[in-house]
Backbone as JSON, one array per atom type, in Angstrom:
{
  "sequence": "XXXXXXXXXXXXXXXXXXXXXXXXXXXXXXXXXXXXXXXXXXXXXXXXXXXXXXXXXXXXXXXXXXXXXXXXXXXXXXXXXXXXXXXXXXXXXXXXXXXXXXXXXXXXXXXXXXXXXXXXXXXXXXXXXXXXXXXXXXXXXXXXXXXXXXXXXXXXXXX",
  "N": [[0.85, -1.16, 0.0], [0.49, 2.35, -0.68], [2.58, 4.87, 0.49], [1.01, 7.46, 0.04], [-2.05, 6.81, -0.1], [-4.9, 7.8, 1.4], [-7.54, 8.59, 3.87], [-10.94, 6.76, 4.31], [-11.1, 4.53, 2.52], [-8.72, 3.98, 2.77], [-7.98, 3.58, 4.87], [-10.14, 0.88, 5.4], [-8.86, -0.58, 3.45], [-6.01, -1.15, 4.75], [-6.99, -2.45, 7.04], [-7.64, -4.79, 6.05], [-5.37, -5.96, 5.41], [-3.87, -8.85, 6.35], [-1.36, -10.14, 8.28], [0.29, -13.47, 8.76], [0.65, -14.42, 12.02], [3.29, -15.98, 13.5], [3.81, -19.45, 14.1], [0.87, -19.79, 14.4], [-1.88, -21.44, 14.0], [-3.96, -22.27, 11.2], [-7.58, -20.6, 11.84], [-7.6, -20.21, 13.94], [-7.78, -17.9, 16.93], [-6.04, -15.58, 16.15], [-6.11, -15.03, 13.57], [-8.88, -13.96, 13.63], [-11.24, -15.53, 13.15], [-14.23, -17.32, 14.43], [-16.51, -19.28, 15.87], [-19.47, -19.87, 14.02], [-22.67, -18.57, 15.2], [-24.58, -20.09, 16.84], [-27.54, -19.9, 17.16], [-28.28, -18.18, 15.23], [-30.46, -18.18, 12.62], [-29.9, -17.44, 9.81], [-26.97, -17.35, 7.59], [-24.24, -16.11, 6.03], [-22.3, -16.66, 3.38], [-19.46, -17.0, 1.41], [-18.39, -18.47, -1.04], [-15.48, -18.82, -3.15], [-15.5, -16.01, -3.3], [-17.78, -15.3, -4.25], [-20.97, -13.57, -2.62], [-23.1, -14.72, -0.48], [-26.68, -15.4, 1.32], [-28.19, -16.42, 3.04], [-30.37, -19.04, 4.55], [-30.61, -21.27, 7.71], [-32.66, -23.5, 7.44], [-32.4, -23.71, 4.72], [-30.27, -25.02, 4.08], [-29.91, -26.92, 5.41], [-31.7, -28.74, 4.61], [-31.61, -30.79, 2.83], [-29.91, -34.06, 2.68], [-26.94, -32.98, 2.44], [-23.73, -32.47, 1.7], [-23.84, -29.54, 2.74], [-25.77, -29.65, 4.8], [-24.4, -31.21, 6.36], [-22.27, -29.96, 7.47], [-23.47, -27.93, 8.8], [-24.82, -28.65, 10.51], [-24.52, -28.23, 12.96], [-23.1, -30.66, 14.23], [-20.44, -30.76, 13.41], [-17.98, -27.59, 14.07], [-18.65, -24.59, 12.53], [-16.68, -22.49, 10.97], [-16.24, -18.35, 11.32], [-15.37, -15.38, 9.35], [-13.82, -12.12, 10.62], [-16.46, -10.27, 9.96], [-18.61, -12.41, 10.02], [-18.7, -14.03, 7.85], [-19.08, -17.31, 6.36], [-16.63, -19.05, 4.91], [-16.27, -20.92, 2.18], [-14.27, -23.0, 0.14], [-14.15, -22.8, -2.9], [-14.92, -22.39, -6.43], [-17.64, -20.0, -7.05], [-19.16, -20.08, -8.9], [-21.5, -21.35, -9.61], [-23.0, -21.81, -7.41], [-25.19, -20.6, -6.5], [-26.88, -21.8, -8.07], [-27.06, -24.39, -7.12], [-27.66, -23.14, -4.3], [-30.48, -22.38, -4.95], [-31.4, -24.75, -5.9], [-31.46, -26.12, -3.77], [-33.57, -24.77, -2.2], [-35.65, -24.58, -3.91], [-36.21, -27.22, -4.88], [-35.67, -27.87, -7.83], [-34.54, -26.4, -10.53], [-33.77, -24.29, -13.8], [-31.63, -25.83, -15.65], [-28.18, -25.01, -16.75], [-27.88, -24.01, -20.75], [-25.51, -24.42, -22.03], [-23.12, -27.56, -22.44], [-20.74, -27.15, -21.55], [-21.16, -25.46, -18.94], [-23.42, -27.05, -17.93], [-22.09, -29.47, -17.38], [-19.8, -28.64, -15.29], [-21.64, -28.07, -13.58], [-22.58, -30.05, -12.96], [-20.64, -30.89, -11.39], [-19.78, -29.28, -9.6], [-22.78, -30.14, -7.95], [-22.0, -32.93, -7.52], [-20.21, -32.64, -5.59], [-21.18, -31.02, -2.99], [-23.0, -32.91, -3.01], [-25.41, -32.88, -3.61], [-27.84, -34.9, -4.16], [-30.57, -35.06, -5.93], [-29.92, -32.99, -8.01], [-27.43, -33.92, -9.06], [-28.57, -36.26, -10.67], [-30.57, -34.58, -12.43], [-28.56, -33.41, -13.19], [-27.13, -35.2, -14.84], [-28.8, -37.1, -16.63], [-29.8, -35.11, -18.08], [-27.45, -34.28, -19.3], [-26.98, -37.11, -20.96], [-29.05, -36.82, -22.86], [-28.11, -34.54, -24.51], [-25.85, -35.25, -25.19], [-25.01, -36.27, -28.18], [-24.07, -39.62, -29.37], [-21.27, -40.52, -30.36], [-20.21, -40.43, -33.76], [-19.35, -42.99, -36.09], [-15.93, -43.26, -37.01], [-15.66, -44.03, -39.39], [-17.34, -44.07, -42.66], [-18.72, -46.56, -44.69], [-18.92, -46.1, -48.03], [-21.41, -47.21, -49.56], [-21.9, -48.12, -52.21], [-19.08, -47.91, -53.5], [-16.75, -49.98, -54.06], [-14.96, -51.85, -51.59], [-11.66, -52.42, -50.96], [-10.39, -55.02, -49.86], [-6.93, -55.56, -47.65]],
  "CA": [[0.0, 0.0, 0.0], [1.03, 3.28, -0.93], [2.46, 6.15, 1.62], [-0.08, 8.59, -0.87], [-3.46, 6.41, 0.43], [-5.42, 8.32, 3.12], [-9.43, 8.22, 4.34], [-11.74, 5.3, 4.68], [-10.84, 3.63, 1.46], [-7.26, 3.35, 2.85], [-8.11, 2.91, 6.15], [-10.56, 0.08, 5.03], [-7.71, -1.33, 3.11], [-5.38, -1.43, 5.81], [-7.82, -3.5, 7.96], [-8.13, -6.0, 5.51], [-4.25, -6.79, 5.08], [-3.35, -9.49, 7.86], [-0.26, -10.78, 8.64], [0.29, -14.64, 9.55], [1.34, -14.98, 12.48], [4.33, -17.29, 13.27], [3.88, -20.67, 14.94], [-0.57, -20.4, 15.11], [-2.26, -22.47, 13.09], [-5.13, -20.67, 10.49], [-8.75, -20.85, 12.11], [-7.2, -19.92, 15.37], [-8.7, -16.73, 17.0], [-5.28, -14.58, 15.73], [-6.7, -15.21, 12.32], [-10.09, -13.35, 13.73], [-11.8, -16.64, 13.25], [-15.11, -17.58, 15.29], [-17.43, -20.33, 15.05], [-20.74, -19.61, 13.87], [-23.55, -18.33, 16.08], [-25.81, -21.37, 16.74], [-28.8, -19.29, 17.17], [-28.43, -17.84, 13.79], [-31.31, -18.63, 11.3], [-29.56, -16.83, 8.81], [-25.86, -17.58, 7.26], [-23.47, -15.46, 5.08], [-21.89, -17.78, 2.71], [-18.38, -16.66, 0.75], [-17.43, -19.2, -1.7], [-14.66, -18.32, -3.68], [-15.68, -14.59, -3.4], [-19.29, -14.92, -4.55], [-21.57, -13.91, -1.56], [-24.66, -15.27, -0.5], [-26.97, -14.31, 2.06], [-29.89, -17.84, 3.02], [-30.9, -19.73, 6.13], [-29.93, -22.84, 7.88], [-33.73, -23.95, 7.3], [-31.65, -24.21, 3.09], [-28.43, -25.42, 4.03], [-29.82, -28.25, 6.05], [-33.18, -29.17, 4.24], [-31.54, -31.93, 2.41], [-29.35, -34.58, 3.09], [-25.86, -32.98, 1.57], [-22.49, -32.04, 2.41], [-24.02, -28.46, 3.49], [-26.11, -29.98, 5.59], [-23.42, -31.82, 7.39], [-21.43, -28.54, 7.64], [-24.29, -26.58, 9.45], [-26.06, -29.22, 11.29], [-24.28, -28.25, 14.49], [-22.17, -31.61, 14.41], [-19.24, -29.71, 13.25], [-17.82, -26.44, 14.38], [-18.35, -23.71, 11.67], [-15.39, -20.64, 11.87], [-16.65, -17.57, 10.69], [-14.62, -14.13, 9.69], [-14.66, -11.31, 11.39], [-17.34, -10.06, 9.26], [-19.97, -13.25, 9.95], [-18.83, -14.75, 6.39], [-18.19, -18.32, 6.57], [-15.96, -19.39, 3.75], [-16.24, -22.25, 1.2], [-13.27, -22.66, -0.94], [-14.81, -23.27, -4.19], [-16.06, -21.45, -6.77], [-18.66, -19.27, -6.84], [-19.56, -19.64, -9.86], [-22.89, -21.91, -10.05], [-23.29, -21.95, -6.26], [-26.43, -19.56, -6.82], [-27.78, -22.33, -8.53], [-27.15, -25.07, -5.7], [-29.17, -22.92, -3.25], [-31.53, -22.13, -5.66], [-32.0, -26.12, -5.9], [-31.95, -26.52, -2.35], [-34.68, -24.38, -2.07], [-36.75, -25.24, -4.94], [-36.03, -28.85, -5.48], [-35.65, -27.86, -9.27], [-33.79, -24.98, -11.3], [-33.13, -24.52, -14.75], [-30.05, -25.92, -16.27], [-27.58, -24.65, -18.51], [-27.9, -24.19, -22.26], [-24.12, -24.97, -21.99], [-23.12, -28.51, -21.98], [-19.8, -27.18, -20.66], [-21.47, -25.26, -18.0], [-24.13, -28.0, -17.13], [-20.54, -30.24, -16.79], [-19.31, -28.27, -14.16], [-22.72, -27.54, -12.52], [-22.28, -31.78, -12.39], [-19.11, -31.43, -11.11], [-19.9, -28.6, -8.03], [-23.54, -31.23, -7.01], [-21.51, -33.81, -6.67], [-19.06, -32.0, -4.69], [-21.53, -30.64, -2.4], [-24.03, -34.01, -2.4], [-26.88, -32.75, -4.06], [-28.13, -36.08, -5.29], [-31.32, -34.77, -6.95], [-29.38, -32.15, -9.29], [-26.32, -34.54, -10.13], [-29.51, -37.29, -11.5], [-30.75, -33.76, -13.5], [-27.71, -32.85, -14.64], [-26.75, -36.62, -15.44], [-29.72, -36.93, -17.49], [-29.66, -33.88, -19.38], [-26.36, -34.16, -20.56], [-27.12, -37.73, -21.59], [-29.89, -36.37, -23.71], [-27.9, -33.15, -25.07], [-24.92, -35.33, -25.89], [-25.51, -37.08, -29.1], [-23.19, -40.67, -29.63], [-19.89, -40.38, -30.9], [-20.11, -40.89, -35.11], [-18.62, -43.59, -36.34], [-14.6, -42.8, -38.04], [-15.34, -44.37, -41.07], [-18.8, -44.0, -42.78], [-18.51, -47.25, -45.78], [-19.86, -45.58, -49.1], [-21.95, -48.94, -50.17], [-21.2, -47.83, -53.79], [-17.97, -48.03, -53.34], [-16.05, -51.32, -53.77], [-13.33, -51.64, -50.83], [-10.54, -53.72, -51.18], [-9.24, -55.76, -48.93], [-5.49, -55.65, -47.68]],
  "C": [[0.89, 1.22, 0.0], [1.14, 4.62, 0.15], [1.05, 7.04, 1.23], [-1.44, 8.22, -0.07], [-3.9, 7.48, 1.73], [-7.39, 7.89, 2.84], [-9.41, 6.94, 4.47], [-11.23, 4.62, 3.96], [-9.33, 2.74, 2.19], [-7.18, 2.72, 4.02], [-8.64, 1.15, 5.86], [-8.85, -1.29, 4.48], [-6.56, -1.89, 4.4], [-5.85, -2.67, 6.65], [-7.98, -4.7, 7.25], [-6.76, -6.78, 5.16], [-3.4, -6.99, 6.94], [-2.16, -10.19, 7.27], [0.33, -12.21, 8.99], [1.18, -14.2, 10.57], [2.22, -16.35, 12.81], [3.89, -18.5, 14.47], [1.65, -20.93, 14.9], [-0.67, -20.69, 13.6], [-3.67, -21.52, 12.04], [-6.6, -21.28, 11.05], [-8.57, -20.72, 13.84], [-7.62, -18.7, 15.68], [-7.42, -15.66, 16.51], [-5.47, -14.43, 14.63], [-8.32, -14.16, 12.23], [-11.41, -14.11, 13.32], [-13.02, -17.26, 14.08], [-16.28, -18.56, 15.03], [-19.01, -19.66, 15.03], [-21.8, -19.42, 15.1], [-24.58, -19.31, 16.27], [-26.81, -20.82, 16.81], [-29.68, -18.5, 16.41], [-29.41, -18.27, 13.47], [-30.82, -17.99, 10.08], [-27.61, -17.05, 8.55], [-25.09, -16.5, 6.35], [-22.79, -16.4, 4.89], [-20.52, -16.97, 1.69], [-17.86, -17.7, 0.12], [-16.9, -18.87, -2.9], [-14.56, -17.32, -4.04], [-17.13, -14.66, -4.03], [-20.25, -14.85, -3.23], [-22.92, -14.59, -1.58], [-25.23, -15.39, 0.35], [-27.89, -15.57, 2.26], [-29.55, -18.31, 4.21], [-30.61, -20.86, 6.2], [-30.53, -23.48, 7.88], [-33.02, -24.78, 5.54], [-30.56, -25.17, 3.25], [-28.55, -26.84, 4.36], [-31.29, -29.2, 5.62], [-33.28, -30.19, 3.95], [-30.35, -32.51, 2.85], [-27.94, -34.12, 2.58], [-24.76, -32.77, 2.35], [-22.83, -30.74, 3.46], [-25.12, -29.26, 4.62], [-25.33, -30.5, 7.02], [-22.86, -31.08, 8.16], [-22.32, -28.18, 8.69], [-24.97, -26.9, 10.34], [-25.63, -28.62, 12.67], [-23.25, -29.01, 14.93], [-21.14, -30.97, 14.1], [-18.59, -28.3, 13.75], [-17.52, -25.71, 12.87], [-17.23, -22.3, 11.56], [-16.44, -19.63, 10.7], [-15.71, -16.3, 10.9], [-14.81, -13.04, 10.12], [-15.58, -10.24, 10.71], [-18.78, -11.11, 9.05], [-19.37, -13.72, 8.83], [-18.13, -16.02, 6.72], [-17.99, -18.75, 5.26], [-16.0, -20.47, 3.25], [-15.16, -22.43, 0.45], [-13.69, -23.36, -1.73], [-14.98, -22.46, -5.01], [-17.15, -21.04, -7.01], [-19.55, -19.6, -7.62], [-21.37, -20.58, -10.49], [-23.32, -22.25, -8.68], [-24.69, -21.5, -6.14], [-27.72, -20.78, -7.41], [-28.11, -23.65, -7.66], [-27.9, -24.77, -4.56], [-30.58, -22.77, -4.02], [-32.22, -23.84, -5.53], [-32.25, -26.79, -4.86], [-33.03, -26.21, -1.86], [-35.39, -24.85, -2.45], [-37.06, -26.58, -5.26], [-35.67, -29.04, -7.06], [-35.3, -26.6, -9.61], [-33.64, -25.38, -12.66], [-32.11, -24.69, -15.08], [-29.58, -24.73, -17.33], [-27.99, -25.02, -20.0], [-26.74, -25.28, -22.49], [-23.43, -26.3, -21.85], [-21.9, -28.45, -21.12], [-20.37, -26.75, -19.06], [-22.2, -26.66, -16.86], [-23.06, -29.41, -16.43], [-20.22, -29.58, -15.41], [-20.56, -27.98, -13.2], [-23.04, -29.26, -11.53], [-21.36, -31.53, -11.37], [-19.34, -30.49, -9.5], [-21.65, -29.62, -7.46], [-22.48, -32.18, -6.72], [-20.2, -33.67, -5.79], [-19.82, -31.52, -3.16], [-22.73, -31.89, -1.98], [-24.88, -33.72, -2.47], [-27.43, -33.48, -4.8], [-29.3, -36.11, -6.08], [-30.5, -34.08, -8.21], [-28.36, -33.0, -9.93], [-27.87, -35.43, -11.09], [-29.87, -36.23, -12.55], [-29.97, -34.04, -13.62], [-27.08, -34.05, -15.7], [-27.29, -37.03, -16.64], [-29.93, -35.97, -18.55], [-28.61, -33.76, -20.22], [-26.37, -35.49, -21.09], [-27.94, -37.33, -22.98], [-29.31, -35.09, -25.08], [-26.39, -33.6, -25.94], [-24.66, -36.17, -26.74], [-24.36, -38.13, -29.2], [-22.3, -40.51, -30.43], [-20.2, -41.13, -32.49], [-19.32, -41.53, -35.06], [-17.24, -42.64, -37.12], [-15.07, -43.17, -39.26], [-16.68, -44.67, -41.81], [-18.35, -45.04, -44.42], [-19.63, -46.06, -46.94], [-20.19, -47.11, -49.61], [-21.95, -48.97, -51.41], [-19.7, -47.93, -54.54], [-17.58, -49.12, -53.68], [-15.04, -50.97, -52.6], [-12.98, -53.12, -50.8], [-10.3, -54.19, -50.1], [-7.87, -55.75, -48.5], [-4.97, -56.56, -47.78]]
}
């Protein structure tokens, strides 16, 4: 950070660049680390910088990994901002609560996307959406053409 910085912005900044300390371990309270409020009904969610803002009525509705996470059986850490962190990305998480909620979301157009939207359910143990997305990309991904299409007009030789 630059001598030049001043106000909130810089201040802000400042506050947000930590230091490891030497010898503690990370999720330790010098980290600013705290486990979740059990009395919460409401969560802040940070995975891989996408936020997300839903209740532990979502998280724990169905049988999944988040469920496991939130039931209580575990200790959750949270930063000092309430955000408890996922390391993942973000990037179709939106659609994971959405399916937690709903029981059903629209897929991707994308067969790449709907790939990776496979690839974060079964990461998280959402065994309704992997069966969608399993299914849909069976349907979307037509059987590999044969290499060699005979012209039956043709004569072929033999070697």
């Amino acid at each position: 950070m630059s001598a030049e910085a001043s106000g909130p912005a810089a201040a802000e900044a400042l506050s947000l660049e930590v230091s490891k300390p030497s010898g503690l371990e990370p999720g330790s309270a010098a980290y600013g680390l705290r486990p979740l409020t059990p009395n919460s009904k409401y969560v802040k969610l940070n995975v891989g910088g996408s936020l997300h803002y839903t209740t532990l009525r979502t998280l724990t509705g169905q049988d999944t990994m988040l469920k496991a996470m939130f039931s209580g059986r575990a200790e959750v850490l949270t930063d000092a901002g309430g955000w408890v962190l996922i390391d993942r990305s973000g990037r179709h998480f939106g659609t994971i609560l959405n399916y937690l909620r709903d029981g059903s979301v629209p897929l991707p157009e994308s067969t790449r996307e709907l790939g990776e939207l496979l690839g974060e359910a079964r990461y998280y143990l959402v065994q309704g959406l992997i069966e969608d997305c399993q299914l849909a990309l069976q349907v979307r991904v037509p059987p590999s053409p044969p290499e060699f299409y005979p012209n039956p007009h043709v004569p072929v030789r033999a070697a």
